[in-house]
VOGU-3710 file (C-alpha; in Angstrom, 3 decimals, decimal comma):
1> xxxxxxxxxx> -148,554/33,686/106,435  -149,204/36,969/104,543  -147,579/34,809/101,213  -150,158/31,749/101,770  -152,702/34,113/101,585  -152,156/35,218/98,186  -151,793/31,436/96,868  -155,165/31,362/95,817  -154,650/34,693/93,308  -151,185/33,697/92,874
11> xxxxxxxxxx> -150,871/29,744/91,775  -153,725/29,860/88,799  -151,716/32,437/87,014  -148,916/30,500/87,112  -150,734/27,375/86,066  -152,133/29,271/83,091  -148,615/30,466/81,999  -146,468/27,197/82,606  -149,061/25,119/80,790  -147,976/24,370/77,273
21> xxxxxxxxxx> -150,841/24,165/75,812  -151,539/27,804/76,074  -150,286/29,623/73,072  -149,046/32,595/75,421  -147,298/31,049/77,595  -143,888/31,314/75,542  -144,039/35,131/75,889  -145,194/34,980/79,561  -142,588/31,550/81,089  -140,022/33,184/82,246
31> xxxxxxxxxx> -141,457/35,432/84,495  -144,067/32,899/85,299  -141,037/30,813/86,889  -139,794/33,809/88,390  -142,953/34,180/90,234  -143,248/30,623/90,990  -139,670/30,350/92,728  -140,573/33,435/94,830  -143,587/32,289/95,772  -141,755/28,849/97,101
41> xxxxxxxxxx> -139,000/30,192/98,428  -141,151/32,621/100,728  -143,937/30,004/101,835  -143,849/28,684/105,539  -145,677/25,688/103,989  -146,518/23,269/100,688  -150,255/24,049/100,426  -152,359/21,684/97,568  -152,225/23,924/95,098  -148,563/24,423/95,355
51> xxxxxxxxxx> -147,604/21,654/95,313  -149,286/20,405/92,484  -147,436/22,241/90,198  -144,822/20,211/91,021  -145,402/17,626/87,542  -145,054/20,865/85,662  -141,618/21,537/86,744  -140,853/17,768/86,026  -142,413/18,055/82,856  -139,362/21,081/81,842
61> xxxxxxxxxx> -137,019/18,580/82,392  -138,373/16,355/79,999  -136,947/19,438/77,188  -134,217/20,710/78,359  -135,214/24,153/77,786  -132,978/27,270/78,108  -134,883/28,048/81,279  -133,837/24,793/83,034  -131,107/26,270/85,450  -134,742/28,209/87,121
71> xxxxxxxxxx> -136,960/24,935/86,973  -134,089/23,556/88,323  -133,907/25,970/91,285  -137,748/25,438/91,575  -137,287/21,892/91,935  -134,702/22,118/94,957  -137,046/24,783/96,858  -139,688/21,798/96,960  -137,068/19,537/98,118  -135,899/21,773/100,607
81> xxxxxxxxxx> -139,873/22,995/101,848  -141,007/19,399/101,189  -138,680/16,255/101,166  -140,779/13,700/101,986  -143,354/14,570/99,965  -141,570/15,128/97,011  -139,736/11,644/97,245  -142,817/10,301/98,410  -144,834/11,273/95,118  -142,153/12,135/92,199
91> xxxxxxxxxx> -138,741/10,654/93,239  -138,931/8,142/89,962  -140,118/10,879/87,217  -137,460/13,320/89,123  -134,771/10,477/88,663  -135,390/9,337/85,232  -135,241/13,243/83,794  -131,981/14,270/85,696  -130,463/10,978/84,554  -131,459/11,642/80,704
101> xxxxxxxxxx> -129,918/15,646/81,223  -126,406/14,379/83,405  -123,609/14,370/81,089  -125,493/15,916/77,748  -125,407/19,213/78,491  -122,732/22,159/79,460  -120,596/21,791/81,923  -123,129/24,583/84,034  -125,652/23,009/83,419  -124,078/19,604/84,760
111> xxxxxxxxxx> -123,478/21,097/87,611  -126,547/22,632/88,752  -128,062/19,191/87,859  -125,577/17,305/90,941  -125,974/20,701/92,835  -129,974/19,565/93,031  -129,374/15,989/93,500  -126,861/16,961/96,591  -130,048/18,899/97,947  -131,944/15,415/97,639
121> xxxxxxxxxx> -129,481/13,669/98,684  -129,165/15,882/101,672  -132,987/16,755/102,509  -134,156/13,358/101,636  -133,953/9,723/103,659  -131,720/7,662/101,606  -134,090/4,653/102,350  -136,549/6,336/99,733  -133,970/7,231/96,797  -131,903/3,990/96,703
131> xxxxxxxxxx> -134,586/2,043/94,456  -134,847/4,915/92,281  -131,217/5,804/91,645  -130,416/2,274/90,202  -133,888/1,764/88,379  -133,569/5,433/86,919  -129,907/4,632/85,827  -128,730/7,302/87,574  -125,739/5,899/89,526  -124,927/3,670/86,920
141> xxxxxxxxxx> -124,686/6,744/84,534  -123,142/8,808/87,133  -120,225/5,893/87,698  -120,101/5,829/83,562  -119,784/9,181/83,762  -116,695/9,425/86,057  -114,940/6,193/83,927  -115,220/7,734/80,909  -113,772/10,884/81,576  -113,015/13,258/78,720
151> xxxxxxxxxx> -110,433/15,700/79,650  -112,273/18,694/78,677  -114,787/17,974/81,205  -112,548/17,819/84,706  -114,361/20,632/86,000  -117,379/18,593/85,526  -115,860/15,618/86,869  -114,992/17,520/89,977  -118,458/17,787/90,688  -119,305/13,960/89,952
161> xxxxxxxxxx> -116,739/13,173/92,736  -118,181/15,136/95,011  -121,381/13,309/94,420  -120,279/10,184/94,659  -118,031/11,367/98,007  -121,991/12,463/99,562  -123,165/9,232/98,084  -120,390/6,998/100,190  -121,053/9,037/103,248  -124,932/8,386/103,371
171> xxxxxxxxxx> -124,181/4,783/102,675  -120,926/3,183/101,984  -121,889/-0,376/101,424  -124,943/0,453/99,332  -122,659/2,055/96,648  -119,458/-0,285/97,107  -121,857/-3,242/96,525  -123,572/-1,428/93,240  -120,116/-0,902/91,804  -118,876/-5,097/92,434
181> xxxxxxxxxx> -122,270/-5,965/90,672  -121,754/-3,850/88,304  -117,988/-4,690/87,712  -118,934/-8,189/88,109  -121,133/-8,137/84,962  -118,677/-5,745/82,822  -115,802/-8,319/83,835  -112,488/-6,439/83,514  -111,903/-3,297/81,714  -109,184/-0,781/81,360
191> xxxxxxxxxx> -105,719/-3,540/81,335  -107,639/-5,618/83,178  -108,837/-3,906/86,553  -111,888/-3,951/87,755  -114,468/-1,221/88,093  -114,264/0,024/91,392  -110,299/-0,399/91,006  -110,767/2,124/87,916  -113,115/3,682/90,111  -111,137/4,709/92,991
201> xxxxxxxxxx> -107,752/5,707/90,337  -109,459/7,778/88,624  -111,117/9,509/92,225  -107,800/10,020/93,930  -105,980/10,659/90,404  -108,378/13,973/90,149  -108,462/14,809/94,065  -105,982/17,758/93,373  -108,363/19,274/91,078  -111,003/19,715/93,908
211> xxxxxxxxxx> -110,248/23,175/94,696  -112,727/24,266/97,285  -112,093/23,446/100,957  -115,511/21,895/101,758  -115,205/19,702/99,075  -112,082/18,573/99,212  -112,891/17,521/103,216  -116,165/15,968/101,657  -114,074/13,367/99,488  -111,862/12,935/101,881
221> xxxxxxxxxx> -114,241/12,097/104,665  -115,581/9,474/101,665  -112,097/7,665/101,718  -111,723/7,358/105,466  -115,403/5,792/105,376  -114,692/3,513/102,857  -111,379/1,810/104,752  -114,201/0,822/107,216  -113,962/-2,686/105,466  -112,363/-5,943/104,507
231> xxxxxxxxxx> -112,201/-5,484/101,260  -108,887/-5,639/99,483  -109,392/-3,658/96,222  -110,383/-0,839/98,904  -107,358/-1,624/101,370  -105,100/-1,559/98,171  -105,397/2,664/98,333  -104,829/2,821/101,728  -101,336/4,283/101,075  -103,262/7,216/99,198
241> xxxxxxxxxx> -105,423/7,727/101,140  -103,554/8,959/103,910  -101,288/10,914/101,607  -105,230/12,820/100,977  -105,805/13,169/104,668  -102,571/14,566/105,485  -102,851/17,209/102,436  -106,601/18,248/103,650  -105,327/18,312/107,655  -103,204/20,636/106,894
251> xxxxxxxxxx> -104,731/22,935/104,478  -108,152/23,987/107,456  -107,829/24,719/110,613  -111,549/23,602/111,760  -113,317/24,352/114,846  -114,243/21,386/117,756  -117,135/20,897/116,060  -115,405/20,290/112,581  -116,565/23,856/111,033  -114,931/26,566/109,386
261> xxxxxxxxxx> -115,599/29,966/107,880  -113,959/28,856/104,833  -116,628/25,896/104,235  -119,464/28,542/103,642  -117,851/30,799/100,900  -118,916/28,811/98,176  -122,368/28,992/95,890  -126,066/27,856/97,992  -123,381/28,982/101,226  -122,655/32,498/99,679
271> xxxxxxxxxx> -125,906/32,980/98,916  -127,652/32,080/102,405  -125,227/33,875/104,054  -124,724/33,764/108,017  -126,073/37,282/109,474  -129,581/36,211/109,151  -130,539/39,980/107,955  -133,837/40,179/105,576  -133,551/36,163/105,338  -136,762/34,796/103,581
281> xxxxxxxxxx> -138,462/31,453/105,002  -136,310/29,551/102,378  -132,704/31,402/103,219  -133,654/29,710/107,164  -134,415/26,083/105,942  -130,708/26,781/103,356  -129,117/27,419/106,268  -130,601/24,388/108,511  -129,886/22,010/105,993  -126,223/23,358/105,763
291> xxxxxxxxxx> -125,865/23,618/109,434  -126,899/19,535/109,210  -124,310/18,846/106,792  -121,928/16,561/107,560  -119,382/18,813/106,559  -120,379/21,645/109,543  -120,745/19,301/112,128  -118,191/16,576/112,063  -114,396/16,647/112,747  -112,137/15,663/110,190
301> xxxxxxxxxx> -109,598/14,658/112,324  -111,421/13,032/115,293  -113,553/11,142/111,961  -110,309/9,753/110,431  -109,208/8,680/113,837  -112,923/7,005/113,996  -112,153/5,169/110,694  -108,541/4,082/111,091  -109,843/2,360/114,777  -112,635/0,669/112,751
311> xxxxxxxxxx> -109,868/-0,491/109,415  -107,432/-1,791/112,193  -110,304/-4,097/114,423  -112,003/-5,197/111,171  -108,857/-6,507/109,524  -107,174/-7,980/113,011  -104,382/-5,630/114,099  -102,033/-2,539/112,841  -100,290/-4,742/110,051  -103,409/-3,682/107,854
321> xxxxxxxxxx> -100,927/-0,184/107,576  -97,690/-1,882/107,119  -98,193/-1,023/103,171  -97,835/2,739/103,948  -94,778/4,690/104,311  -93,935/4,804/107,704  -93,444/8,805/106,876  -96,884/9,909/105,460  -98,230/7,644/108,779  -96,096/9,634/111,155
331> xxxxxxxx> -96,765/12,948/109,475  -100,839/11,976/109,803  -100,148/11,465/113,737  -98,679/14,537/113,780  -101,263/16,546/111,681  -103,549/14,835/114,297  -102,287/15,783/117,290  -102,572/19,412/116,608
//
């Protein structure tokens, strides 16, 4: 309350020194944007003024500037105080910016571009982003992304997985059927497969290289969603698929509830902590999104179970498995037992 207060003093000096137009504000940015991130991240609420700074944040995209990891962080406190409002009013311009930066810049900076669109992804109702994500081009860059991998950039790649992993989670058939289009009008590629074919290789190729924990039970929580279908080209991994779930079974040993310590030691997690000592308004609404995620609150084992039950009454029976090694199957019943 004591923060809102002090909007009024607060948000005009930060107009003055974000605005371009002003020859001082090159000397005076960055600790503008320092100022501007602490006032956001210790609000209670989005008042007017507040939030209509929000086009000058978009409007650093636009450059790339060296200051875009903290315009970046500026953008996700919005989306975290705000989501609606901010996909209500600026999901296109938002879109359109992050899609021209993903892929053209260092591999940091790459990532804390799909660390923010996680947050969206997260914070936001699908419903409003789907439109935006195909007529931005950002799905279709973020699939061109992953197919033409260069080698250098795995660690990058990684994080596109992951991505895509959140993006098949939210809504399975919304990104299976963008990637058929979209393989439909490229016709074959790569010896003759198809995109998502090239797709999936390429996603279970690099699984190994997810190191963390949460994400590795974040991609594999992807694949047992997607065997929810008919669809051969996704049936055809089945095989590896369970080889994935058996290596991730084993590897956590998660709570009822499908959480584990291990899950939070990792950036936004590290950072918000669990103690709740000297938290800021913004450290709470970090950890309520987090303690939302599907990763906290669902249980990798009872979800696989969930997924092989819908694979077998979709495609008429158990003989859907008979392509997978009787062993890797038996050693899955096991891991899922315990």
């Amino acid at each position: 309350n004591e923060s809102i207060n002090l909007h009024d003093f607060v948000i005009p000096i930060i107009q003055y020194s974000v605005n371009p137009n002003n020859e001082d504000h090159i000397y005076i940015l960055e600790d503008a944007l320092d100022l501007w991130l602490a006032v956001i991240e210790n609000s209670i609420e989005c008042t007017a003024g507040l939030f209509a700074l929000v086009p000058s944040a978009i409007s650093f995209l636009e450059f790339g500037t060296e200051n875009l990891k903290k315009v970046l962080k500026i953008l996700e406190s919005y989306v975290i105080l705000v989501p609606d409002m901010v996909v209500q009013s600026y999901c296109h311009p938002i879109m359109n910016n992050l899609t021209q930066l993903l892929g053209d810049l260092k591999p940091e900076a790459c990532r804390a571009i799909v660390h923010l669109l996680d947050v969206i992804f997260q914070a936001c109702h699908f419903s409003s982003l789907g439109e935006s994500m195909v007529s931005s081009g950002l799905l279709g860059k973020l699939i061109d992304s992953m197919v033409n991998k260069n080698e250098d950039y795995s660690y990058v790649l990684v994080n596109y997985m992951s991505l895509l992993a959140r993006l098949v989670l939210i809504d399975p058939e919304f990104i299976v059927n963008f990637v058929t289009i979209a393989g439909q009008q490229q016709g074959p590629i790569y010896n003759g497969k198809h995109l998502l074919n090239v797709i999936l290789e390429i996603w279970l190729d690099k699984f190994d290289n997810i190191g963390h924990p949460k994400q590795r039970k974040l991609n594999a929580m992807a694949f047992a969603t997607l065997i929810s279908t008919t669809n051969p080209i996704i049936l055809g991994y089945l095989a590896m698929f369970v080889a994935i779930w058996g290596d991730v079974l084993s590897e956590v040993k998660e709570s009822g509830g499908g959480d584990a310590l291990v899950y939070w030691q990792e950036d936004i997690s590290t950072e918000v902590g669990t103690d709740g000592i000297d938290d800021t308004p913004e450290t709470k609404r970090k950890r309520a999104l987090l303690q939302r995620d599907p990763i906290h609150t669902t249980n990798l084992t009872q979800f696989i179970r969930l997924k092989l039950g819908e694979c077998e009454t979709l495609n008429g029976g158990t003989h859907i498995f008979n392509q997978v090694d009787r062993s890797l199957l038996d050693q899955l019943n096991e891991l899922m037992k315990c």
